[in-house]
N, C-alpha and C positions, 0 to 999 in steps of 0.2 A: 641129438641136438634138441635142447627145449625150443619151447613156441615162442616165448621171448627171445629169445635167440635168432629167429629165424624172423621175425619181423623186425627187430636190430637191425637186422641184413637187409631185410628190404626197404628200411626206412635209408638205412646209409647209400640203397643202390639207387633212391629215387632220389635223394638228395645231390648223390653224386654225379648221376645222369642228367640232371637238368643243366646243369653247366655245359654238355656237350664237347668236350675238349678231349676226355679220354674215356676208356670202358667203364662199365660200371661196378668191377670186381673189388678193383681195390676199397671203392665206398660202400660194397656189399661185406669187406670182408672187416673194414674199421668200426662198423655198425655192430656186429656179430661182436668186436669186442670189447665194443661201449656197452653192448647189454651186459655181458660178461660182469664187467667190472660193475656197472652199478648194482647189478645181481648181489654181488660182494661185499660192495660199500655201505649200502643200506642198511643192510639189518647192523652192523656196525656203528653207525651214526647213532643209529635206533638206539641200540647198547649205551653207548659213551652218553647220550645225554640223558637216559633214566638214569644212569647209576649217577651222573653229577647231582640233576633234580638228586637223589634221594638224597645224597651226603650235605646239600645245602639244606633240604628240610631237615636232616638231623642234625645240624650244625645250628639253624635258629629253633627248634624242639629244646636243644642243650640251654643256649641263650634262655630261652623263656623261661626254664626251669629253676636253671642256676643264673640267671644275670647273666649279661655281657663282662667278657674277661675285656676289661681297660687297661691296658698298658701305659703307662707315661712315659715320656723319654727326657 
């Protein structure tokens, strides 16, 4: 288990316990897979918007070079 993971867990078991209504497992165990997932998500995010920045800077790079393509309709 990583160290993100296991404070996921305790952040969802203290989260979860302050309410006081049931144990604190199941908000230990949702914690554990929100670290998870953001673990995941992230460098993802990170991905998909370099690569968009890039394709918009080579899209006005194109422009500047050659002019903007004007279409009429």
């Amino acid at each position: 288990m990583d160290f993100s993971t296991m404070v996921g867990a305790a952040i969802g078991a203290a989260i979860d316990g302050s309410s006081g209504d049931d144990s604190n497992v199941d908000g230990a165990i949702e914690g554990a897979v929100a670290a998870t997932v953001i673990r995941a998500v992230i460098p993802l995010a990170v991905t998909f918007a370099t690569g968009w920045l890039v394709l918009r800077g080579i899209g006005k790079l194109k422009d500047a070079a050659f002019g903007a393509n004007k279409t009429e309709v």
